[in-house]
C-alpha positions in Angstrom: -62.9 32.2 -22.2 -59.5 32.8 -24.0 -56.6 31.0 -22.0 -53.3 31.4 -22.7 -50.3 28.5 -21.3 -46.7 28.7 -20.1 -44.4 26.6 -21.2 -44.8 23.9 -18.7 -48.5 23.4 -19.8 -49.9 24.9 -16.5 -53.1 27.9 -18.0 -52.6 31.3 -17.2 -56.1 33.1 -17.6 -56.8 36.1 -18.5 -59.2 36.8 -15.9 -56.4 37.7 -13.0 -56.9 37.0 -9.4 -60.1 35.9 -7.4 -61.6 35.3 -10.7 -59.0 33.6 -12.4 -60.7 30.3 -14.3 -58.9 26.9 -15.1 -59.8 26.1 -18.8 -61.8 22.9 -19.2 -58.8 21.4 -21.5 -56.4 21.9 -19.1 -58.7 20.4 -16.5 -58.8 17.2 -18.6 -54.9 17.2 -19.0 -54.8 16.9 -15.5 -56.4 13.5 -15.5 -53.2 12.3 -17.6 -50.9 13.3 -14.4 -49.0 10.0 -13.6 -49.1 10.9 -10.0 -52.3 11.6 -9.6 -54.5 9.8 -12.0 -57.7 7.7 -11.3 -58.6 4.5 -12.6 -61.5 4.3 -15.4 -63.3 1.7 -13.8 -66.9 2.7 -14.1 -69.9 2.0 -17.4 -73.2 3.8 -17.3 -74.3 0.6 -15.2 -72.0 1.3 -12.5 -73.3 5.2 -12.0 -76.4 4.4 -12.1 -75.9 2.0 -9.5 -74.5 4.7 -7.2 -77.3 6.6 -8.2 -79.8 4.3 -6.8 -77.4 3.6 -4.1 -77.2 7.3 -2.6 -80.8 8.1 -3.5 -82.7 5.5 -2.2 -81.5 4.9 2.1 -84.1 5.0 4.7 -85.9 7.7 4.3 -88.1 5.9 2.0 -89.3 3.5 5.3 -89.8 6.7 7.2 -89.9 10.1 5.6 -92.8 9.3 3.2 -95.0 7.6 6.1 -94.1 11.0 7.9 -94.9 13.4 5.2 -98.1 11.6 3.9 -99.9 11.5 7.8 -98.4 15.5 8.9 -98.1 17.3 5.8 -100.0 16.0 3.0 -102.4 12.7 3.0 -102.4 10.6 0.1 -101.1 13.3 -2.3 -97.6 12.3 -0.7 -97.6 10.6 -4.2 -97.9 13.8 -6.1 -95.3 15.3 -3.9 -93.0 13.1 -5.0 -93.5 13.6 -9.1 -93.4 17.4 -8.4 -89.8 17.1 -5.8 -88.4 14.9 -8.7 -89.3 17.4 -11.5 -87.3 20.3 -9.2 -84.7 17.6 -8.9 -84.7 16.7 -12.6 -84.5 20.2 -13.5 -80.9 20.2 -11.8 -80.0 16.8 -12.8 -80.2 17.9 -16.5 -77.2 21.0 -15.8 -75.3 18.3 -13.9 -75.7 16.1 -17.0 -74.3 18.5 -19.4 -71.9 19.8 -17.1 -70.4 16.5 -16.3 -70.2 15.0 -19.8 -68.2 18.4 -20.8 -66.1 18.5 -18.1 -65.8 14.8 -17.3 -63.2 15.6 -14.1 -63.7 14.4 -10.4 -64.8 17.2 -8.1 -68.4 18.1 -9.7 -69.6 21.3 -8.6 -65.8 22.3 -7.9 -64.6 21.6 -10.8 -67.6 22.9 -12.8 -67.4 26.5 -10.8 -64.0 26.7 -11.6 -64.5 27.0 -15.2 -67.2 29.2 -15.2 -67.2 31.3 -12.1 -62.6 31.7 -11.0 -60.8 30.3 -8.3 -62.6 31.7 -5.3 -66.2 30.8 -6.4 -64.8 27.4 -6.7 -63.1 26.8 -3.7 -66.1 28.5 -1.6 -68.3 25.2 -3.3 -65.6 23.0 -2.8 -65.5 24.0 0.7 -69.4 23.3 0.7 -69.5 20.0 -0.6 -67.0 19.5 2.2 -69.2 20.4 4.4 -71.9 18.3 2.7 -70.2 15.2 2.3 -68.4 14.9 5.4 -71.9 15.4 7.7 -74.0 13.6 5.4 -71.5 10.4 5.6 -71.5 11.0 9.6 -74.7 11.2 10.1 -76.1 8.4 7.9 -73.6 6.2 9.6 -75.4 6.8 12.8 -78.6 6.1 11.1 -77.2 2.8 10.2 -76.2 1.8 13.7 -79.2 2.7 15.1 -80.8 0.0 12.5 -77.7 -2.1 13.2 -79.0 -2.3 17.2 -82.6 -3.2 16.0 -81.4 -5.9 14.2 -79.3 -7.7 16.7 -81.7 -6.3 19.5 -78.6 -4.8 21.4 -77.3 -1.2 21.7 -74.4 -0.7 19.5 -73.6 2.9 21.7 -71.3 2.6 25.0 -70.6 5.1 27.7 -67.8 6.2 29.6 -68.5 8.6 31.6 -70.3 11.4 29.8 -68.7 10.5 26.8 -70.9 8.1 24.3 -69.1 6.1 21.7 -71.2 4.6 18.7 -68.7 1.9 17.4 -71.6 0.8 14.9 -70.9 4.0 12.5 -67.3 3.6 13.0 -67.2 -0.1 12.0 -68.9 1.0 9.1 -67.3 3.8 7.8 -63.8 1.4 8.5 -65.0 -1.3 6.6 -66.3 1.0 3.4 -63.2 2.9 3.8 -61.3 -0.3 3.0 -63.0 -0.9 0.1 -63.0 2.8 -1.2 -58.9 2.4 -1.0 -59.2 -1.0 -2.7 -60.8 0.8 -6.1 -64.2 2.0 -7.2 -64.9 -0.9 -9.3 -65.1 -3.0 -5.6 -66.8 -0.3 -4.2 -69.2 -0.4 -7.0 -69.9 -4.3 -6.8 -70.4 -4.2 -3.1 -72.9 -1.3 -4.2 -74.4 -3.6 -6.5 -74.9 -6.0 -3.8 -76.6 -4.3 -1.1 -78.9 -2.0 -4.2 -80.0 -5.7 -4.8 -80.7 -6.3 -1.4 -82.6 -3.2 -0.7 -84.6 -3.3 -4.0 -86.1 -6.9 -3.1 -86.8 -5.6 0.5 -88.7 -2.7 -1.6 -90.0 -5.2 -3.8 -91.8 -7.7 -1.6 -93.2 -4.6 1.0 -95.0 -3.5 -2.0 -96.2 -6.6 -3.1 -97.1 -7.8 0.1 -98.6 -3.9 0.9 -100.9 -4.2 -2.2 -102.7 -7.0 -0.4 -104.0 -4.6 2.4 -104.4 -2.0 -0.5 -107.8 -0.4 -0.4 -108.6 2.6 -2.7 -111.3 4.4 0.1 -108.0 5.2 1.8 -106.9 7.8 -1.1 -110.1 9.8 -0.8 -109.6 13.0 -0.2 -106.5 12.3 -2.4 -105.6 16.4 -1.1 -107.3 16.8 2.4 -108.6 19.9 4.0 -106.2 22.6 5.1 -105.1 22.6 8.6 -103.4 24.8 10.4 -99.7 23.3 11.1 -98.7 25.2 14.1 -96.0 28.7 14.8 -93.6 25.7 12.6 -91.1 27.3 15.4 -89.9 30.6 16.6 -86.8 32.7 16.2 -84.2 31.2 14.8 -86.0 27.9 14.6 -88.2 29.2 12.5 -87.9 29.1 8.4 -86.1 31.9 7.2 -88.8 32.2 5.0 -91.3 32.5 7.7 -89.0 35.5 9.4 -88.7 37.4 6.3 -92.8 37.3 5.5 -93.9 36.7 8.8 -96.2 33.8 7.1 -97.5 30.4 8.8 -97.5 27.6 7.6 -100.3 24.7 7.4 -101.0 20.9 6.6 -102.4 19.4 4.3 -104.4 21.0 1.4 -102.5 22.8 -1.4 -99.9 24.4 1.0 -99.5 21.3 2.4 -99.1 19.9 -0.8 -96.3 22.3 -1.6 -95.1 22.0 1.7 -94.9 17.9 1.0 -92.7 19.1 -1.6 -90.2 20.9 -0.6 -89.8 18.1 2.5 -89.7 15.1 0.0 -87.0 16.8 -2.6 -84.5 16.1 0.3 -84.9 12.2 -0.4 -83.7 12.8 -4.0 -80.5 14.5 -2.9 -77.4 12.7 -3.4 -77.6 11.9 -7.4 -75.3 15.0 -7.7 -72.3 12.3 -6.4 -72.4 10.5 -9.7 -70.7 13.2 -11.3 -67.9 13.6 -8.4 -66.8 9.9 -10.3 -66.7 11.6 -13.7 -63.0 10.9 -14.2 -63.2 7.3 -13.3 -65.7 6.7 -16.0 -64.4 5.1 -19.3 -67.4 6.7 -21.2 -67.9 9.7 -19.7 -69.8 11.7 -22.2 -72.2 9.1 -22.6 -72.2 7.2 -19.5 -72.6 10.2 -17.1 -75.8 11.9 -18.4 -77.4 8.2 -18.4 -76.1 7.5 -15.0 -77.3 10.8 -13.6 -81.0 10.6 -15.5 -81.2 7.0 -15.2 -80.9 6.9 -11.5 -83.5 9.6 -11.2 -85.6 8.0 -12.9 -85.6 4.8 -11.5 -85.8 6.1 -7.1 -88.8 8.4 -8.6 -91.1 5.4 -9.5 -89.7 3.8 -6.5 -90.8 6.4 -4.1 -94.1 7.0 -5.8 -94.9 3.4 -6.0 -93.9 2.9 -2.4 -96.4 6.1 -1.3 -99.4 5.2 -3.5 -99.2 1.7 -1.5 -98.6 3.1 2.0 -101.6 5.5 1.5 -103.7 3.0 0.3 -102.7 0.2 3.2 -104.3 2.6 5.9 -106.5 5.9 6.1 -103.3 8.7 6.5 -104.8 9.8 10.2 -103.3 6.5 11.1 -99.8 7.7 10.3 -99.9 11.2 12.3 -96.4 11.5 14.9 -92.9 11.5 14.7 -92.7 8.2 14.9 -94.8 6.5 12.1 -92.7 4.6 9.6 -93.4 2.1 6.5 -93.7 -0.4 9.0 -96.4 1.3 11.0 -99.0 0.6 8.1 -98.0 -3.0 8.4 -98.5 -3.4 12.1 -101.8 -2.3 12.1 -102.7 -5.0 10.2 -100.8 -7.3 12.1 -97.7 -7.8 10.5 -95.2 -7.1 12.9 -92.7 -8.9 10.7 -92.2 -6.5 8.6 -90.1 -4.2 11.1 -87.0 -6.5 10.9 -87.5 -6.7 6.8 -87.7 -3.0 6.8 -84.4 -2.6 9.5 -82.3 -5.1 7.1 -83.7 -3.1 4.1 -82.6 0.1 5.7 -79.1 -1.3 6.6 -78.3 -2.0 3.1 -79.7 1.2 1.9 -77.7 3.3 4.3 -74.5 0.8 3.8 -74.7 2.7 0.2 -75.2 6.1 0.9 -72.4 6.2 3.2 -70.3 4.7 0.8 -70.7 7.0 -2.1 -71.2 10.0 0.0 -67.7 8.8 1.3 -66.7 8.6 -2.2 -68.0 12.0 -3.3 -66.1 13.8 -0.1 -62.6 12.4 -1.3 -62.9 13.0 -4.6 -63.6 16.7 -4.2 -61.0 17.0 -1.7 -58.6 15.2 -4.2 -59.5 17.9 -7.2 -58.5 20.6 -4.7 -55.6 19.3 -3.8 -54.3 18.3 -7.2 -55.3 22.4 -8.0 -52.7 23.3 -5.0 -55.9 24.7 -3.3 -55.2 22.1 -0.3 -51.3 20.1 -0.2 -50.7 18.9 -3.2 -49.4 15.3 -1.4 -52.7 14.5 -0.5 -53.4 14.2 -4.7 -51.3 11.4 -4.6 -52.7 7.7 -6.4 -50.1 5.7 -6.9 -50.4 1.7 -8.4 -53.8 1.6 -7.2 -54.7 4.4 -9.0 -57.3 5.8 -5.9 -56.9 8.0 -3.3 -55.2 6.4 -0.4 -54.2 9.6 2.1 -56.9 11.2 1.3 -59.5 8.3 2.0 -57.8 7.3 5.0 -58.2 11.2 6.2 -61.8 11.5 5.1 -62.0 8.2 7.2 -60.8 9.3 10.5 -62.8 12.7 10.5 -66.4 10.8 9.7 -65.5 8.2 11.9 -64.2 10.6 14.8 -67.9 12.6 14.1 -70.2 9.5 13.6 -68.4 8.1 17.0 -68.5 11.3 19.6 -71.0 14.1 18.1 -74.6 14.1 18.4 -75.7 15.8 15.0 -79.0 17.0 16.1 -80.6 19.8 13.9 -76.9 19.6 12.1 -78.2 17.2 9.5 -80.2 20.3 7.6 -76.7 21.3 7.0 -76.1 18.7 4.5 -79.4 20.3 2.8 -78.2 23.9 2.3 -74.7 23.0 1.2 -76.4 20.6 -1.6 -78.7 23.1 -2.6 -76.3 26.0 -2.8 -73.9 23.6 -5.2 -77.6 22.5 -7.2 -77.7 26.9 -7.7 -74.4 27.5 -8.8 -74.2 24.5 -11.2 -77.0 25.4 -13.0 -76.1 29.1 -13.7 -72.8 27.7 -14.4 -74.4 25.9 -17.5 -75.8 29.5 -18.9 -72.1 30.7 -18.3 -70.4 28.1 -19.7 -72.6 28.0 -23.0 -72.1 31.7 -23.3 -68.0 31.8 -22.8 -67.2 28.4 -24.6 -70.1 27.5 -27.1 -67.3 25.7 -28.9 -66.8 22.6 -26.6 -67.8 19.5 -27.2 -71.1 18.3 -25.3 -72.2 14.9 -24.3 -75.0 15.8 -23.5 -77.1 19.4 -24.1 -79.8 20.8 -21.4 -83.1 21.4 -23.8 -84.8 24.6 -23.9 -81.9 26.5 -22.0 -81.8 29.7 -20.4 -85.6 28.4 -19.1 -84.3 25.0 -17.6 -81.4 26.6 -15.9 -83.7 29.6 -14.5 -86.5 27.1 -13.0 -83.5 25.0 -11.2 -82.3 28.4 -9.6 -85.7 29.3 -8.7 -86.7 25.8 -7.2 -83.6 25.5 -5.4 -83.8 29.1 -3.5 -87.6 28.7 -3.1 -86.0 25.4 -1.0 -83.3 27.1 0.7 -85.7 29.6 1.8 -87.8 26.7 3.7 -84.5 26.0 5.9 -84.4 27.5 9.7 -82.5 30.4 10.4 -80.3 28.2 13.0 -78.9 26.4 9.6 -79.0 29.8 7.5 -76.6 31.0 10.4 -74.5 28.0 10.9 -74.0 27.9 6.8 -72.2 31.4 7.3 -70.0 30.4 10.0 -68.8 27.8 7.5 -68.4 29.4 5.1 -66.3 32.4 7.0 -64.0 29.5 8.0 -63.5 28.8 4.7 -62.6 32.4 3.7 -60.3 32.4 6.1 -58.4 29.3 4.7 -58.3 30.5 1.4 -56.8 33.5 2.0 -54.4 32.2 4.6 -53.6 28.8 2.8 -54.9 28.6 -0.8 -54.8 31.6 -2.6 -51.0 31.5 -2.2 -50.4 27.5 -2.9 -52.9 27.5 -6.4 -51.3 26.4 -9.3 -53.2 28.9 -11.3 -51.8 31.7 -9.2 -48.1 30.8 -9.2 -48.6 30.6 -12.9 -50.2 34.3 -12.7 -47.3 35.3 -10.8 -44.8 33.9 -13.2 -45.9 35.6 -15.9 -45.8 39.1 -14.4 
């Protein structure tokens, strides 16, 4: 895409209006800006770390127990390998993207390049929306575990008004630290990753004493039927548009397994929101992004091949069965306190880089003009302040007063919509500018690309109609914004104006 520049080094696009694009050299400029320019803290070490640290939270004490005694038996396993090959498939456009265009915002900023100015601020506004709830409503998570930990409910009442100071606390503390710099962020990540790892660690080794092969056979059970799965706008949108049911175990339930399971791998997609504050970039994000994949994979497999092999899956059927359900039924009721601290550290994490990830969008926008330029703003310690302080109040105001409910599919759809638009952004981006430099190059491209895209709707399809309707509300809010706020404040545009 040919850009030309005005004299004061701000692109003016050819493309014109909605679609006007930001060039991907003057997006790296921008980094320079002495106003707003982010430290680079971070080595591959560091995004992997936040790799592992947003990947890998409670769900793998609950969702796989879950999943292996409703959906799918011991092939939980292979649910797993075939969720993280999906997953993989968009980890490997996030990889190229991100060492190309090694500038905070991710999806954002990539869309920007590729798609104009309106496709990029309808993702922005969707990572907004992903961020911000997924923060929220893992910091409830963690107070929930806080409570079982010190045996006391961390939730008061007044009135009809509940207040949950546990996610608040939280989200306070982090926030602190976030402000402070990435590079403490990223220690304190270290710390609680190391915590959560041995927690991982000795429940396998200690779950491979009850292990008893018997319990994988049938490794793929009989089919089942799984119930209406809901009606009306409950229901999969899927299901309304085919008018198919759906059923447990078995190959459908197999497939089913793995559309449930690829939800555990979202999050890796954060990394590249810290692509500015890496001092390797092209190297260091494509190994972050991989590595981390690569390493919560064998983790959840491992972790699955062990539950299913502790106890017979019929012994994990309900809502309630967790990790530590296979370990009481062998008596070691112990286990639920290792698993709670386990959890608090792995949630501690996620919080804190979703946190990350939802200023550092906001903080490309701004720095754009899409959103008030002020809130851009760095200063000596080279982060974020406003903006973190902002991002702050809102998760702490939502983890404190809402009750999230079937909200928390949200978080799904806005990451999956970001997972489709990155990877056709890759075929774009290769087609328009063959000429940049690349860190790192997505093999066997436009196939790759096409299977993420087709993995990622065949997902979205699997997500009520409630969330399907919700998503558009969003994203009409956001429309709205644009063309009320943003269309008129872009740096791009003014430029486009100056020149006519």
């Amino acid at each position: 895409m040919a850009i030309q520049e005005t004299p004061d080094k701000v692109p003016v696009p050819r493309r014109t209006g909605l679609f006007r694009t930001k060039s991907v050299e003057q997006s790296i400029r921008d980094t320079d800006e002495p106003d707003s320019k982010l430290r680079k803290d971070l080595t591959a070490w560091d995004l992997t770390i936040f790799g592992v640290a947003v990947v890998i939270g409670a769900g793998i004490f609950t969702l796989t127990a879950r999943t292996a005694g409703n959906v799918a038996g011991p092939s939980v396993s292979l649910a797993f390998v075939l969720a993280a090959i999906a997953c993989g498939l968009t980890a490997l456009c996030y990889a190229e993207f991100a060492s190309t265009v090694p500038v905070a915002g991710s999806a954002y900023t990539f869309s920007y390049a590729t798609f104009g100015e309106l496709a990029a601020w309808i993702i922005g506004w969707d990572l907004i929306l992903e961020f911000a709830l997924a923060a929220s409503v893992v910091a409830k998570g963690w107070s929930q575990y806080l409570a079982t930990v010190l045996s006391s409910e961390t939730t008061v009442h007044f009135g009809s008004i509940s207040f949950d100071w546990g996610a608040v606390l939280l989200i306070a503390i982090l926030g602190v630290l976030l402000a402070v710099g990435t590079k403490v962020s990223s220690r304190v990540s270290a710390i609680a990753v190391a915590i959560k790892l041995a927690v991982i660690a000795l429940v396998l080794v200690v779950g491979l004493t009850y292990f008893n092969k018997d319990n994988l056979s049938p490794y793929i059970p009989p089919a089942e039927p799984a119930g209406d799965g809901g009606s009306g706008i409950h229901q999969s949108l899927f299901s309304l548009l085919t008018g198919a049911g759906s059923s447990s175990f078995g190959w459908f339930g197999l497939l089913s397994a793995a559309s449930l399971v690829f939800f555990a791998f979202i999050g890796f997609d954060v990394v590249a929101t810290a692509a500015e504050e890496t001092k390797n970039p092209q190297k260091a994000l494509p190994r972050g992004i991989l590595g981390s994949l690569a390493i919560v994979t064998v983790l959840y497999v491992a972790v699955s091949l062990v539950l299913t092999g502790m106890v017979p899956y019929t012994d994990l059927q309900g809502d309630n069965a967790t990790l530590a359900t296979a370990f009481a039924i062998h008596g070691a009721d112990w286990a639920k306190n290792l698993i709670s601290i386990g959890a608090l550290a792995g949630l501690t994490t996620v919080v804190m880089v979703m946190y990350l990830g939802q200023t550092r969008v906001l903080f490309a926008m701004s720095r754009d003009g899409l959103l008030p330029r002020k809130l851009a703003h760095t200063g000596s310690k080279g982060t974020p302040v406003r903006l973190t302080a902002i991002v702050g109040v809102v998760c702490a105001v939502l983890a404190g007063f809402v009750d999230f409910g079937t909200l928390e599919e949200m978080v799904n759809i806005g990451t999956l919509f970001a997972f489709v638009l990155v990877s056709i952004g890759v075929l774009i981006l290769r087609k328009s500018r063959p000429d940049l430099p690349r860190g790192f190059r997505v093999p066997w491209v436009p196939v790759i690309p096409i299977l993420a895209v087709l993995a990622c709707l065949w997902l979205m399809l699997n997500l009520s109609v409630e969330t399907w309707l919700r998503f558009v509300i969003w994203m009409a809010i956001g429309m709205v914004l644009y063309f009320v706020y943003s269309r008129r404040h872009s740096l791009l545009g003014k430029a486009e104006a100056e020149r006519k």
